[in-house]
DOTOR-734542 format. One record per residue (C-alpha): residue number from 1; residue in one letter; x, y, z. Coordinates in steps of 0.25 Angstrom, whole numbers, plus 2048, in hexadecimal, padded with zeros to 3 digits. Each point is the difference from the previous one (the first is absolute). Example, Ala and Ser with C-alpha at 12.3 -4.5 7.8 and 13.67 -1.06 7.14 Angstrom:
k:1 | r:A | x:831 | y:7EE | z:81F
k:2 | r:S | x:806 | y:80E | z:7FE
This chain:
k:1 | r:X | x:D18 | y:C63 | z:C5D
k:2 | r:X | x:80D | y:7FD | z:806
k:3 | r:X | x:80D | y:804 | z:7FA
k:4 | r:X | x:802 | y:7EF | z:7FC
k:5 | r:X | x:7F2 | y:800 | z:7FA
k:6 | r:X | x:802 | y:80E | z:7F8
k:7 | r:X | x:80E | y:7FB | z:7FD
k:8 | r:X | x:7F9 | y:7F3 | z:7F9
k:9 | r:X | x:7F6 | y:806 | z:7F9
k:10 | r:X | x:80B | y:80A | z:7F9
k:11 | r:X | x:807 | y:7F4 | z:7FC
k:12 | r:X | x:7F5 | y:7F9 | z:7F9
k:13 | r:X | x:7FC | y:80B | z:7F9
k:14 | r:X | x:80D | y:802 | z:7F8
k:15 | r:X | x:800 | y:7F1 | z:7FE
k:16 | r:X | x:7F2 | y:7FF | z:7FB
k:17 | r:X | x:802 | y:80B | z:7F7
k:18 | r:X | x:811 | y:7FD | z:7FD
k:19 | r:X | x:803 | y:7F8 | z:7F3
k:20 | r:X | x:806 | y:7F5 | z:80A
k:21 | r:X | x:7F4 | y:7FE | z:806
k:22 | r:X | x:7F7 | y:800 | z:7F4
k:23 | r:X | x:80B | y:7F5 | z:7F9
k:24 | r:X | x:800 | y:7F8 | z:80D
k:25 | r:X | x:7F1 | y:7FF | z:801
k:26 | r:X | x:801 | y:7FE | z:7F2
k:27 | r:X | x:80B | y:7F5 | z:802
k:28 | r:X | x:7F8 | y:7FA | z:80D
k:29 | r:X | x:7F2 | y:7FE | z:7F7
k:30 | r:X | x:806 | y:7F9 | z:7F5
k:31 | r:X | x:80A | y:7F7 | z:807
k:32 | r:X | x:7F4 | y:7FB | z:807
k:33 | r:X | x:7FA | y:7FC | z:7F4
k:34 | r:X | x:809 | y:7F5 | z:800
k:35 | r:X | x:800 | y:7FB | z:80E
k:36 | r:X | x:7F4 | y:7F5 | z:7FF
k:37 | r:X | x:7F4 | y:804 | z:808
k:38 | r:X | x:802 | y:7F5 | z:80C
k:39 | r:X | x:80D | y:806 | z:803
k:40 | r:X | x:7FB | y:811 | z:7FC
k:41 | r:X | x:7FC | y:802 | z:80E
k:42 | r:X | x:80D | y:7FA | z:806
k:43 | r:X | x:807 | y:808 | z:7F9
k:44 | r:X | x:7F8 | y:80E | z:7FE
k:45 | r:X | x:7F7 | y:800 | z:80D
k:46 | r:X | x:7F4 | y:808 | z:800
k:47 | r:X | x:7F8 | y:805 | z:80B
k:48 | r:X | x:7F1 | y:7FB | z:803
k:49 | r:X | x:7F5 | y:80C | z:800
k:50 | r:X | x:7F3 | y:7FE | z:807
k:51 | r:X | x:7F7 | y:809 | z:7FD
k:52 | r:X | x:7F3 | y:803 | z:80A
k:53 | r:X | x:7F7 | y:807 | z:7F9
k:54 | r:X | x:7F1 | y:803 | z:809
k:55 | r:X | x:7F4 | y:7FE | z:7F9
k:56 | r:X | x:7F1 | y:7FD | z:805
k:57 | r:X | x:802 | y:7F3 | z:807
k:58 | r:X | x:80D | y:805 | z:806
k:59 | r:X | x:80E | y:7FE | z:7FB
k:60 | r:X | x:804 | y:7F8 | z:7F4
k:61 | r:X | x:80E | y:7FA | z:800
k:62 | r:X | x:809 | y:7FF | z:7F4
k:63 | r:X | x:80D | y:7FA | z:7FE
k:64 | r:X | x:80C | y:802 | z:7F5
k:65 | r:X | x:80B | y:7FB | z:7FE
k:66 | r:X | x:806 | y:803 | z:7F3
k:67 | r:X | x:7F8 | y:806 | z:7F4
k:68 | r:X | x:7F4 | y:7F9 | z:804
k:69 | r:X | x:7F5 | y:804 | z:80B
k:70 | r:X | x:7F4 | y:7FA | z:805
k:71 | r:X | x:7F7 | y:7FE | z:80C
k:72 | r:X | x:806 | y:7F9 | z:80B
k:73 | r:X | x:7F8 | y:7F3 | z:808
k:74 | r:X | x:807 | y:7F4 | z:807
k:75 | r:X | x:7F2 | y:7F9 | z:802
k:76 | r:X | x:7F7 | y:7FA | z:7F9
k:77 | r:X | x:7F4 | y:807 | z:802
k:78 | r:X | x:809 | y:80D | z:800
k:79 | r:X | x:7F7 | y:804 | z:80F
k:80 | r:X | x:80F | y:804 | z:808
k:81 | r:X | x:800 | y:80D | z:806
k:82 | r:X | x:809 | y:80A | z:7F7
k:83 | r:X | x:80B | y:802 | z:80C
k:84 | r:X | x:801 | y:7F1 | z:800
k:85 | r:X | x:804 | y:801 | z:7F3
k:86 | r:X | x:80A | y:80A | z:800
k:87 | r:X | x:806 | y:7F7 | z:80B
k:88 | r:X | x:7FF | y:7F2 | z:7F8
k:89 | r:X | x:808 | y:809 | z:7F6
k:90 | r:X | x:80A | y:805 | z:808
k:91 | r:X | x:803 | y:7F1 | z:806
k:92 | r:X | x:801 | y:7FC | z:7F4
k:93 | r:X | x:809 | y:808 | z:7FA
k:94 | r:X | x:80D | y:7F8 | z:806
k:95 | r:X | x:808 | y:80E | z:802
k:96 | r:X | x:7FC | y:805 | z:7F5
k:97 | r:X | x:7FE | y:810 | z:800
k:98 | r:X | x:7EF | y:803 | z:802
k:99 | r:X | x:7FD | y:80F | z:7FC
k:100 | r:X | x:7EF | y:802 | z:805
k:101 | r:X | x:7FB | y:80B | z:7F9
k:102 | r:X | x:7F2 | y:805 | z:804
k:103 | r:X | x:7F8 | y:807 | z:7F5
k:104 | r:X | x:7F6 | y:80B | z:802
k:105 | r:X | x:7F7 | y:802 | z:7F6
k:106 | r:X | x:802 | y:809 | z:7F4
k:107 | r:X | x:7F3 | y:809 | z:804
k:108 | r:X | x:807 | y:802 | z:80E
k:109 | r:X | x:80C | y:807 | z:7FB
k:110 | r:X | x:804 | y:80D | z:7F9
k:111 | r:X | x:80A | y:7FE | z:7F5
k:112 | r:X | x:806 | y:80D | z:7F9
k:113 | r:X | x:80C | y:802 | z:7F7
k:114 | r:X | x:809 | y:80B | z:805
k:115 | r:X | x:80C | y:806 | z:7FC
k:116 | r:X | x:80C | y:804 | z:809
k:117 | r:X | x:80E | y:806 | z:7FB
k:118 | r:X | x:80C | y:7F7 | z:802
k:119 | r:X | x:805 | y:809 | z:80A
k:120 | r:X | x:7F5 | y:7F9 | z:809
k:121 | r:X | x:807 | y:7F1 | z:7FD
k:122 | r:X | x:805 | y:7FF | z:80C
k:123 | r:X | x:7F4 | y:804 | z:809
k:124 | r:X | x:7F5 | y:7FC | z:7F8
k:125 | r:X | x:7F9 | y:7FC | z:80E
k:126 | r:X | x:801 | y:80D | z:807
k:127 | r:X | x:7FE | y:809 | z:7F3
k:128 | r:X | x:7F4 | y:7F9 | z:7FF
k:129 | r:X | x:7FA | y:802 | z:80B
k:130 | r:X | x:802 | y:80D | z:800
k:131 | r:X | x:7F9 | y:803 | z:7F4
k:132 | r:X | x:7F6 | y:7F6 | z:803
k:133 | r:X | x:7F5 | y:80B | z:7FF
k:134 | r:X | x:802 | y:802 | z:7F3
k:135 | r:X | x:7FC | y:7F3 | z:7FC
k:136 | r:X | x:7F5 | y:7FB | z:807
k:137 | r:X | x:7F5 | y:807 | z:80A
k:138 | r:X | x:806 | y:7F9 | z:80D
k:139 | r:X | x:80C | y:803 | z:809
k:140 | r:X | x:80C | y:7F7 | z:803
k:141 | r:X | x:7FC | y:7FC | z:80E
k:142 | r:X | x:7F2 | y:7FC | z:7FA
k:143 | r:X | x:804 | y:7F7 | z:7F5
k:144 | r:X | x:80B | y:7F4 | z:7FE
k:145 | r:X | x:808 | y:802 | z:7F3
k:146 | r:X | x:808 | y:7F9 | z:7F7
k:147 | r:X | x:807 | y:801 | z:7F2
k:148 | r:X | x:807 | y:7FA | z:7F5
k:149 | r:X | x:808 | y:808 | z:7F5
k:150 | r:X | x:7FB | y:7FE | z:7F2
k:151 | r:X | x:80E | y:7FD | z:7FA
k:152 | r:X | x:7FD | y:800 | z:7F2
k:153 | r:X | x:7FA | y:80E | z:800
k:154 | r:X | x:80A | y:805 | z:80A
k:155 | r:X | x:80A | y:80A | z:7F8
k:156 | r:X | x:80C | y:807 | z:805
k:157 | r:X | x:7FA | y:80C | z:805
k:158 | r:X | x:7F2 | y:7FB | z:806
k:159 | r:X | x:7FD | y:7F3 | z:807
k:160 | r:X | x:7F2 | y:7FA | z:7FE
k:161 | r:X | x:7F9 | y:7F8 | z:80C
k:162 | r:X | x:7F4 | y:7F8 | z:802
k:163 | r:X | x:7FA | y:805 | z:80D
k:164 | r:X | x:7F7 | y:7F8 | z:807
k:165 | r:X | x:7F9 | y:807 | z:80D
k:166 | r:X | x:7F6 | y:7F8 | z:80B
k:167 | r:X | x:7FA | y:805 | z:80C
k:168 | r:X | x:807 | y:7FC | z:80C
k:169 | r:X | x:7F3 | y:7F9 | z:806
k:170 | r:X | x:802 | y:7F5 | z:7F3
k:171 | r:X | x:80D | y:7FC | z:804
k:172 | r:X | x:7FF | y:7FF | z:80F
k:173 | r:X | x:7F4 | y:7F8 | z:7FC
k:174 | r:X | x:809 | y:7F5 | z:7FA
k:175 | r:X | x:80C | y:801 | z:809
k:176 | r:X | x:7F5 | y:7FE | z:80D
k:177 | r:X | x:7F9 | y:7F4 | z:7F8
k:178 | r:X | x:80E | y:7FA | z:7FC
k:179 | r:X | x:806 | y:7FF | z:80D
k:180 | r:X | x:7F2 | y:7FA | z:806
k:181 | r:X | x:804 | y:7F4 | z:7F7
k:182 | r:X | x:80E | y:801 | z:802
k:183 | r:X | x:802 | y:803 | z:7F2
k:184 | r:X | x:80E | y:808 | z:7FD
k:185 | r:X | x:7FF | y:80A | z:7F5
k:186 | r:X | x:80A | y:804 | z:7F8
k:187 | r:X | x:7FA | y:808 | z:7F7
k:188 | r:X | x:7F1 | y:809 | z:7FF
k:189 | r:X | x:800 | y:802 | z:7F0
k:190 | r:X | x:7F2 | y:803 | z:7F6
k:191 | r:X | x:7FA | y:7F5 | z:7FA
k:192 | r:X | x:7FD | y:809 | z:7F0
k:193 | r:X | x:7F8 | y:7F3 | z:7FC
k:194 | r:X | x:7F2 | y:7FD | z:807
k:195 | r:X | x:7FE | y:7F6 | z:80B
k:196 | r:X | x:7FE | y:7F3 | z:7F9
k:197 | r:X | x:80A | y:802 | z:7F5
k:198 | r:X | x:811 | y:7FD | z:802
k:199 | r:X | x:803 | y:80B | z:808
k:200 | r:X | x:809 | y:80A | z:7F8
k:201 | r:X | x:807 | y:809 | z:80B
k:202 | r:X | x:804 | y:80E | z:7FE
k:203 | r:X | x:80F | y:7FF | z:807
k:204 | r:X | x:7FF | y:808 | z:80B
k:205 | r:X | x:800 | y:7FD | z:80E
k:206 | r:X | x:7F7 | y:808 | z:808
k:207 | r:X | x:806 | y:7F9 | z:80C
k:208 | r:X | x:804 | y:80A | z:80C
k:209 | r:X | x:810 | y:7FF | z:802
k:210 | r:X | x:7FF | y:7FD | z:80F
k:211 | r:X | x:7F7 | y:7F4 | z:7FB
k:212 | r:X | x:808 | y:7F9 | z:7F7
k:213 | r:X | x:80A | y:7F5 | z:803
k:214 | r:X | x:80F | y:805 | z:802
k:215 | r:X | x:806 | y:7FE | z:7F5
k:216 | r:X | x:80D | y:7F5 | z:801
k:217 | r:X | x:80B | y:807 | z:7FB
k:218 | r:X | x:807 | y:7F2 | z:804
k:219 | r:X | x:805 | y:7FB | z:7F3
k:220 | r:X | x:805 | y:80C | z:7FC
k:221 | r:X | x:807 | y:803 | z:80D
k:222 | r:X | x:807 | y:7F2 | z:7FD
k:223 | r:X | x:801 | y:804 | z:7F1
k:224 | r:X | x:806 | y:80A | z:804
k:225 | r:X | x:80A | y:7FB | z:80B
k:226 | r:X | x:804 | y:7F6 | z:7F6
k:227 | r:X | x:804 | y:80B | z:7F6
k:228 | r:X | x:807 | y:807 | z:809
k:229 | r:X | x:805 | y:7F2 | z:805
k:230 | r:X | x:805 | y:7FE | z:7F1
k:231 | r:X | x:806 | y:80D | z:7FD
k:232 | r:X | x:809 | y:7FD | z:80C
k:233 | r:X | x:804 | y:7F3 | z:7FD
k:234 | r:X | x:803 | y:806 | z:7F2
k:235 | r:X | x:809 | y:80D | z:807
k:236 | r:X | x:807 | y:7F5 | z:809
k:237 | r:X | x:802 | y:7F7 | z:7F3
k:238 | r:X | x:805 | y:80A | z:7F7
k:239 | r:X | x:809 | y:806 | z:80D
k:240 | r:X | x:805 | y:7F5 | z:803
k:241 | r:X | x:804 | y:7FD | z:7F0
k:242 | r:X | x:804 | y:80E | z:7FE
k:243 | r:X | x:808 | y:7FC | z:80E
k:244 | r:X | x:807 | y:7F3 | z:7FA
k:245 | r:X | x:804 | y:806 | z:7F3
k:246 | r:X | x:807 | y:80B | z:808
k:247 | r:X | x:808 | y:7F7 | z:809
k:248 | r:X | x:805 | y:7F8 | z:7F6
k:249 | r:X | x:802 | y:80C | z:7F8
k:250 | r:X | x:80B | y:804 | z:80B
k:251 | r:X | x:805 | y:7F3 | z:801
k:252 | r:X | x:801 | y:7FF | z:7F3
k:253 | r:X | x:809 | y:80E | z:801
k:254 | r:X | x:808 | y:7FB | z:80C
k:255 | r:X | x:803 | y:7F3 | z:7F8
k:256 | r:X | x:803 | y:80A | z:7F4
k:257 | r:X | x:809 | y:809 | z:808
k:258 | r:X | x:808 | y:7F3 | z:805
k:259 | r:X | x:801 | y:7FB | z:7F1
k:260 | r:X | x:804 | y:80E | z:7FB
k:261 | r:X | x:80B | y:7FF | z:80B
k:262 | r:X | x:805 | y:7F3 | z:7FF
k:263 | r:X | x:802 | y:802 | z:7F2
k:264 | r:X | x:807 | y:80C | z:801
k:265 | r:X | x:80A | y:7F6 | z:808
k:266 | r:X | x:800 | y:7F8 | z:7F7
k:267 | r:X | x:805 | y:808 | z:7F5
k:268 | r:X | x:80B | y:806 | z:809
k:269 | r:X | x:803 | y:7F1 | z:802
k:270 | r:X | x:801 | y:7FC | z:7F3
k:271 | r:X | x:808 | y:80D | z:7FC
k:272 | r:X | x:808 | y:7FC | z:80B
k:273 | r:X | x:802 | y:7F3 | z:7FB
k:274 | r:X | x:802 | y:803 | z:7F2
k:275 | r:X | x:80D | y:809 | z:805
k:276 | r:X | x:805 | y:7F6 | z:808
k:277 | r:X | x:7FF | y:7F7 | z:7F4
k:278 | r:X | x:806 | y:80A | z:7F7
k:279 | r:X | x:80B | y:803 | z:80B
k:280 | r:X | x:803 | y:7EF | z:801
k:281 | r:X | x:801 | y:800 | z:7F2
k:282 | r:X | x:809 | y:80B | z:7FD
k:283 | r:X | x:80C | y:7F9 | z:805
k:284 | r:X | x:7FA | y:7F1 | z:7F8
k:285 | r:X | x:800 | y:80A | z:7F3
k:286 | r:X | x:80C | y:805 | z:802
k:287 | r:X | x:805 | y:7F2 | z:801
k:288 | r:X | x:7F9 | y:7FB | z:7F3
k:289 | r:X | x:804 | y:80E | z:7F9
k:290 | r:X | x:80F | y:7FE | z:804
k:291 | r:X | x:808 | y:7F2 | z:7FE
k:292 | r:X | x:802 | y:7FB | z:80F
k:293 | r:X | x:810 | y:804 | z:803
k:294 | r:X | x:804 | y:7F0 | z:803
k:295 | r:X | x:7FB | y:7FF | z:7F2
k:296 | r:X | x:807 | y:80C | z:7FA
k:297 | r:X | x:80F | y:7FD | z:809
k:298 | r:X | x:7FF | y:7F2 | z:7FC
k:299 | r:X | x:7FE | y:804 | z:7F0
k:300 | r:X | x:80C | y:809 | z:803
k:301 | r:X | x:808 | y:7F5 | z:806
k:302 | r:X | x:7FB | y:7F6 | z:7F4
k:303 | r:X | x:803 | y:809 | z:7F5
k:304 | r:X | x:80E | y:807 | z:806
k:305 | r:X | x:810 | y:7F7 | z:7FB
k:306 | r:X | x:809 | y:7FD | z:808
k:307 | r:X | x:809 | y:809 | z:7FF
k:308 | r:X | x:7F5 | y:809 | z:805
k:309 | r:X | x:7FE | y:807 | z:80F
k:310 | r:X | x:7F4 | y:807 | z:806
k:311 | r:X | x:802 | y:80A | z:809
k:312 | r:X | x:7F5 | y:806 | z:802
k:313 | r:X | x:7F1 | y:7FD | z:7FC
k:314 | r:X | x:7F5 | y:80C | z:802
k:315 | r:X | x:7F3 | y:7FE | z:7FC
k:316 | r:X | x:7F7 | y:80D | z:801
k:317 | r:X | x:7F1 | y:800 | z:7FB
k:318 | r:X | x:7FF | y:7FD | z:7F2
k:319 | r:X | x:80F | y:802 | z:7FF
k:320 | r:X | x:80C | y:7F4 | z:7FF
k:321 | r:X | x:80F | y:805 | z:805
k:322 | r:X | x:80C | y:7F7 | z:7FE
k:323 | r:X | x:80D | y:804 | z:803
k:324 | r:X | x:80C | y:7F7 | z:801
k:325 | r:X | x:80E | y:7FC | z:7FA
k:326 | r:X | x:803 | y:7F7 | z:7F3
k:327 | r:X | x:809 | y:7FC | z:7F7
k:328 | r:X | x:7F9 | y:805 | z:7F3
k:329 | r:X | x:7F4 | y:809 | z:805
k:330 | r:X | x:7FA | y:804 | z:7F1
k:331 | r:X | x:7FD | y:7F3 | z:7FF
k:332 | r:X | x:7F7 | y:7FF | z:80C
k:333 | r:X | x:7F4 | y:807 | z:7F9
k:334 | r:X | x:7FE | y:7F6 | z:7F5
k:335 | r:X | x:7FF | y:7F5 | z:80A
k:336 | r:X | x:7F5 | y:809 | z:808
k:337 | r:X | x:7F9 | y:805 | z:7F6
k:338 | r:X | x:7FC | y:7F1 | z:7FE
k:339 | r:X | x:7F9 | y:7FF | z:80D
k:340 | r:X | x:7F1 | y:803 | z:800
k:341 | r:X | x:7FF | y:806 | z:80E
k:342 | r:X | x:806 | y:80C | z:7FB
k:343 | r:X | x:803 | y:809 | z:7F3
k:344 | r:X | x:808 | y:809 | z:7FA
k:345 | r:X | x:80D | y:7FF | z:809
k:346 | r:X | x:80B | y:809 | z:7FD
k:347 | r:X | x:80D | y:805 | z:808
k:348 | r:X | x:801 | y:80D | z:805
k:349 | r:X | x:809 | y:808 | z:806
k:350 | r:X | x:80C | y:7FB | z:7F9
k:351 | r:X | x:809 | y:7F3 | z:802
k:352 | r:X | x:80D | y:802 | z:808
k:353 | r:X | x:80A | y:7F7 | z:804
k:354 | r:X | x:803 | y:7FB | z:80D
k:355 | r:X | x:80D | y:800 | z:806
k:356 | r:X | x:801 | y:7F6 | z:808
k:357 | r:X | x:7FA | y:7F5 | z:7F8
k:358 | r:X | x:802 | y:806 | z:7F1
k:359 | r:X | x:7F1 | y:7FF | z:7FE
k:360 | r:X | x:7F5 | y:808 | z:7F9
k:361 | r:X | x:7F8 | y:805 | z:80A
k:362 | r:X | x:7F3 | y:802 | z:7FB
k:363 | r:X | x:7F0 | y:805 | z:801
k:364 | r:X | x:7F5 | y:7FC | z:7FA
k:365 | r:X | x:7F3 | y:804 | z:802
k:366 | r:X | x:7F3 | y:7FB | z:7F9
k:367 | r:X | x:7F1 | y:802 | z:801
k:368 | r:X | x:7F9 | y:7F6 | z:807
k:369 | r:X | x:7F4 | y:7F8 | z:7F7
k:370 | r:X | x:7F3 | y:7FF | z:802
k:371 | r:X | x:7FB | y:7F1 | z:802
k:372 | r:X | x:7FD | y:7FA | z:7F2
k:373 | r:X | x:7F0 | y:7FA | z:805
k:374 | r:X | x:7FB | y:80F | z:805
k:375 | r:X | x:807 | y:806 | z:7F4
k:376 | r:X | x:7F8 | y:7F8 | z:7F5
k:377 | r:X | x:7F2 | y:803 | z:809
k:378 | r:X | x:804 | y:80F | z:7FE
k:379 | r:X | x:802 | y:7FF | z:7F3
k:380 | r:X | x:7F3 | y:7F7 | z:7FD
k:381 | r:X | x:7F9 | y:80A | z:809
């Protein structure tokens, strides 16, 4: 048993007894249920089993496929030699896969039911040979042996087997009259029915190793290239997403960084722009704040008599300053207390007379109003 073979037989053995592989057999047997029968074998394809079973006249060939099992004859007076027949069989099949099993009779064999620890699980072939004389009054080189393992007895610390054991001379027989007719066996099993019942094999296969066909691991080499295939494709898939997501991620923070930067400019922009804004209106304020100075010289000039002089005109801030000569200078403040560009004037310093024109000179100072529209807004606000 080669390390691919003993591998394969490890597997099945945990998916025959595992839950998943008791649910799919479960699931296999009753989805085919309802598959119509025409298309069943499409669908779940079962090997044909010819079974060559010797008896007086020679060897009696029968074929199953399926459940059902019956002699085999492609002539009418059913007179074709046996080999002929396994041959019509195989032509026939149309590639379909042909297992010939030649059945000794029961007589012929000796069957035993041993048990083995589960220690010897793994090398039931060599543990069995080695305690071969124990069973059975022959030694390993003298017979041919096979066995199946009773799996409904078998417990977790002993494995139960059916061993079946046949002279060496018995199975050369059949290999030597097989291949005179050309006949490719795949299996020497024990037929537990007699010679002109359905046969009922045993299981085992007394066929030495070196005379069976090689195995064809080709499926699963390509089922498992194509697995290894997938899992590839998934790595490079879920790389390349993984690739993706992480370039535009840093894209996506170079883009970030820029935005972040250009609005920190733009908000030293815009606080740039609301000084200069505040700094252009300072001066329009002022001017809406304070009467414009033609306005206020020319409401002097307005309200001023005749016999009336300026000589000097100061206007500072919030703050009106006349000073000038007149004929009656107490009379002034009356007629600028009437104007609505300023309030509250009044003279100070004192009146004096000038000497070379006999005139009052005068000051007068006064507060400068605010303008009447942004005073009622105040005083609604």
């Amino acid at each position: 048993m080669n390390a691919i073979e003993k591998l394969k037989n490890d597997v099945d053995g945990w998916y025959e007894t595992s839950s998943i592989g008791q649910f799919l057999s479960w699931w296999k047997t009753e989805l085919k249920t309802f598959v119509p029968e025409k298309y069943q074998e499409r669908l779940f394809p079962t090997p044909i089993n010819v079974y060559l079973t010797p008896d007086e006249e020679g060897v009696t060939v029968w074929y199953q496929k399926g459940v059902v099992c019956e002699k085999y004859s492609n002539t009418e007076d059913g007179q074709e030699e046996w080999w002929h027949q396994v041959q019509h069989i195989i032509n026939q099949a149309e590639g379909e896969k042909v297992l010939v099993h030649y059945l000794l009779p029961n007589e012929q064999a000796l069957i035993k039911k041993i048990g083995l620890p589960q220690a010897a699980k793994d090398n039931l072939e060599e543990v069995i040979g080695f305690e071969l004389d124990k069973y059975v009054p022959f030694s390993a080189d003298q017979v041919q042996l096979g066995y199946i393992v009773d799996k409904s007895n078998t417990d977790e610390n002993k494995i139960l087997l059916d061993l079946a054991v046949i002279p060496t001379q018995k199975v050369t027989d059949v290999i030597d009259l097989c291949n005179k007719k050309s006949v490719m066996l795949d299996v020497i099993d024990v037929n537990q029915n007699n010679a002109t019942s359905v046969p009922r094999h045993l299981g085992v296969n007394l066929l030495p190793a070196d005379k069976r066909k090689a195995t064809n691991y080709f499926n699963l080499k390509l089922n498992s290239g194509l697995l290894l295939l997938l899992a590839l494709l998934i790595y490079f898939v879920m790389y390349t997403s993984l690739a993706n997501k992480q370039n535009k991620i840093e894209s996506l923070a170079k883009i970030n960084a820029q935005l972040q930067k250009t609005s920190r400019t733009s908000k030293l922009l815009r606080k740039e722009l609301k000084e200069v804004i505040v700094s252009s209106k300072f001066l329009q304020n002022k001017k809406q704040q304070s009467p414009a100075l033609i306005l206020l010289f020319n409401e002097v000039t307005a309200i001023m008599p005749n016999h009336t002089y300026i000589t000097r005109f100061k206007v500072d801030s919030d703050k009106l300053e006349i000073t000038g000569l007149s004929a009656n200078a107490n009379s002034l403040v009356p007629l600028l207390d009437e104007s609505s560009l300023w309030f509250v004037p009044q003279i100070v310093g004192g009146i004096t007379i000038d000497t070379r024109t006999k005139k009052e000179k005068f000051t007068i100072k006064a507060e400068l109003k605010e303008p009447q529209i942004e005073a009622e807004n105040d005083s609604n606000s």
